[in-house]
Residue, then its C-alpha position, 0 to 999 in steps of 0.5 A: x697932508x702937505x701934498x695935498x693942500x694949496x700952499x700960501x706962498x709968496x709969489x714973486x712977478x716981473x720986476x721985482x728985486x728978488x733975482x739975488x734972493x733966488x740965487x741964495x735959494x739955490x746955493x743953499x739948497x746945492x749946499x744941503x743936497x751936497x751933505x744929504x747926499x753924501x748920506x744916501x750915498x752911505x746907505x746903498x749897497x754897492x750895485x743899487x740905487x735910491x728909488x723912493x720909500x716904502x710905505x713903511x718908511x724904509x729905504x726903497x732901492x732898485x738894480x741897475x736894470x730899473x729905469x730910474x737908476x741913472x738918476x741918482x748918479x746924475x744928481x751926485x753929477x749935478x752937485x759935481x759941478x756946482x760945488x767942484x768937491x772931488x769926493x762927490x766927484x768919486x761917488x759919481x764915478x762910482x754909481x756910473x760905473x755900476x750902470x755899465x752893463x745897461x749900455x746893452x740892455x735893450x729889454x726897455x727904452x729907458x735905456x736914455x735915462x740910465x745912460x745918458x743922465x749918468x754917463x752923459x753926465x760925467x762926459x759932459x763934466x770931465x771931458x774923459x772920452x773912455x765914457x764915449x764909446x758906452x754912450x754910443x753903445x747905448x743908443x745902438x741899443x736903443x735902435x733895437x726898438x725902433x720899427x719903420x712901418x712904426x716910425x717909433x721906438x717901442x716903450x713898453x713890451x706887451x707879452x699878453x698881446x703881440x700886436x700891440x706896439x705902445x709908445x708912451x710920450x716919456x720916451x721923447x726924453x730918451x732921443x736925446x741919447x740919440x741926437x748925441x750918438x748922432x753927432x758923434x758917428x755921423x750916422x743919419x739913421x739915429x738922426x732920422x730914427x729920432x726925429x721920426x719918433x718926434x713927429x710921430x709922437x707930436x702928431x698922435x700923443x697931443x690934442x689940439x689944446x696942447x695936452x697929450x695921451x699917455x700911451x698910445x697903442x700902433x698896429x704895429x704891421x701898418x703904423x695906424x693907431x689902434x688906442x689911446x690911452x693911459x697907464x698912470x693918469x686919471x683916465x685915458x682922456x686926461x692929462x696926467x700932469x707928468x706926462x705933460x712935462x715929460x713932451x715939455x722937456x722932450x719936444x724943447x730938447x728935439x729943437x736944440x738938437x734939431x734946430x726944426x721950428x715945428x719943435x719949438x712951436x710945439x714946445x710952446x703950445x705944450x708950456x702954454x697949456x700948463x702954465x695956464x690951466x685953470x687948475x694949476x695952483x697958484x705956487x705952481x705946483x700941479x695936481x698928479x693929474x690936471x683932471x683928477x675929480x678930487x682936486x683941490x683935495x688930491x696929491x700934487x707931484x713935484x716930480x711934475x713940478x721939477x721937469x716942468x721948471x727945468x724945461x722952462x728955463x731951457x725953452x725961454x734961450x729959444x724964446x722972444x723976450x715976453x715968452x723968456x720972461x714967463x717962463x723964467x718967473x714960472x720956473x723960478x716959482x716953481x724951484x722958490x716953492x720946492x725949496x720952501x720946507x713945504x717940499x725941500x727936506x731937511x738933512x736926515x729926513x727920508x734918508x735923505x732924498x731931496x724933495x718930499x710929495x713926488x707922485x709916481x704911479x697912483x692908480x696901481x697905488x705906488x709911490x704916492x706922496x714920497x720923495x723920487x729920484x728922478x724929482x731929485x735930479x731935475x730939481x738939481x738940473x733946473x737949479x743949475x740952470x736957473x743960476x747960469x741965467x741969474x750970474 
């Protein structure tokens, strides 16, 4: 099983000539994502979305409620603005549109991911102000699972046990949504809102190393926490490598948006516990988790792999120039790697989903080994931004 073995792979260091050979990389992958896409695209029905594959290698697709289903949109986005092509630019639209009704769905606060990714996007892109008011929709939504005696935005919803307010580190990814909402209504709620859930967040989820839980359980009365824990890692106390790159991501984009060094600081201090953890792989490519008993004979996420890189390439525009330049080699192995047959498909292989061996929940056994639309997408996204540094 690939997932599971150490790849050889040539690993390329500071200095060398290999900047054009990447950027061919990258537009040879846009270009086959382009057609494989297109091909996805013609297997849905026309209100679902691409999920992963079931373990009998049939296509497994989702509603628009799922928390997933804004990625696959964004992706067609992506290629949208790397290949200029009208017809993807349709399908985009298409896919975008089914997710309207999410804008007031406020059942989860996954609500960051499906709008944003998908119609951010397609604002972002075509400058139509008709996607502005759905986006603003939205993250008025998300502001129904804000709490103040909390001070966070809840994630998940325990019906078995009414005081249990859980918060998992993934929802750094959705205060994106609103730090735009913000900027664009001038309302200090959203802002406050979203920077309190950070420092929340950077204070209770994260170890002194750097690492961080996956969930955290808040009584929701007084604010205090009551557990740490975890849903998809080895164990409560390790890291689940995702995880990892879901604060990576969320806390360099809190410093953008914020422009608050505490969040850049913290961003730093999460990259530097990746990229130099003693059971990273050499190619890059982390383990599902970092403290999994079975490594080196367990899966490897490239769902991890892919956020991960395109943090890095984010965090280095915020960085001196010895920190820009390991995180660009690290995110510029990382994409080389899942580029290689090793992780990248070919066009017709499973139905045509970008990369193979994502890992998405492991302990209750689902999407182990397959491809995920969201690897699909921030591998898209860090290729684009990997190319803007090399032009």
């Amino acid at each position: 099983m690939i997932g599971k073995i150490l790849l050889a792979v040539t690993i390329f260091t500071a200095g060398c000539s290999y900047q054009q050979n990447t950027a061919d990389i990258i537009k040879s992958s846009f270009d086959k994502a382009a057609i494989q896409y297109s091909k996805l695209f013609d297997e849905l029905p026309d209100t679902l979305f691409p999920r992963s594959i079931y373990s009998d290698g049939s296509l497994w697709t989702n509603e628009s409620g799922w928390w997933t289903s804004g990625f696959f949109p964004g992706s067609l986005w992506y290629l949208y603005e790397y290949g200029s092509d009208d017809r993807i630019k349709n399908l985009a639209l298409q896919k975008t549109m089914v997710l309207d009704l999410e804008k007031y769905n406020y059942s989860d606060h996954d609500i960051g991911f499906k709008i944003f990714c998908s119609y951010g996007n397609a604002l972002r892109l075509t400058t139509d102000s008709s996607f502005t008011p759905v986006i603003i929709d939205a993250a008025y939504t998300l502001m129904k699972r804000y709490k103040p005696d909390v001070g966070c935005f809840r994630s998940w919803d325990d019906i078995s046990d009414s005081t249990e307010y859980l918060v998992i580190v993934d929802n750094m990814m959705n205060l994106e949504l609103l730090f735009w909402a913000f900027k664009q209504t001038g309302d200090s709620v959203l802002f406050k809102s979203a920077v309190s859930h950070a420092d929340k967040t950077m204070q209770n989820h994260y170890r002194r190393d750097g690492s961080c839980y996956h969930v955290l359980s808040y009584n929701q009365q007084n604010g205090g926490v009551k557990q740490k824990k975890t849903a998809q890692g080895y164990s409560d106390e390790s890291s689940w490598t995702r995880g990892q790159a879901w604060g990576l991501y969320g806390f360099t984009m809190a410093y953008r948006e914020t422009g608050l060094k505490r969040y850049l600081d913290h961003s730093q201090k999460i990259a530097l516990f990746f990229l130099n953890h003693p059971r990273l792989p050499i190619d890059k490519i982390p383990y599902w988790d970092f403290d999994s008993p079975d490594i080196p004979d367990t899966y490897r996420d490239a769902s991890a792999a892919a956020i991960t890189a395109s943090a890095l390439i984010e965090l280095a525009q915020y960085s001196n120039d010895s920190l820009k330049s390991f995180y660009l080699d690290n995110a510029e192995i990382i994409i080389t790697v899942l580029s290689s047959p090793d992780y990248r498909t070919s066009i017709d292989e499973n139905f045509n989903f970008l990369l193979k061996h994502g890992v998405g929940h492991l302990p209750a056994n689902s999407e182990v080994d397959v491809p995920l639309s969201y690897a699909d997408y921030y591998y898209l996204e860090a290729m684009s931004r990997l190319l803007k540094f090399l032009k």
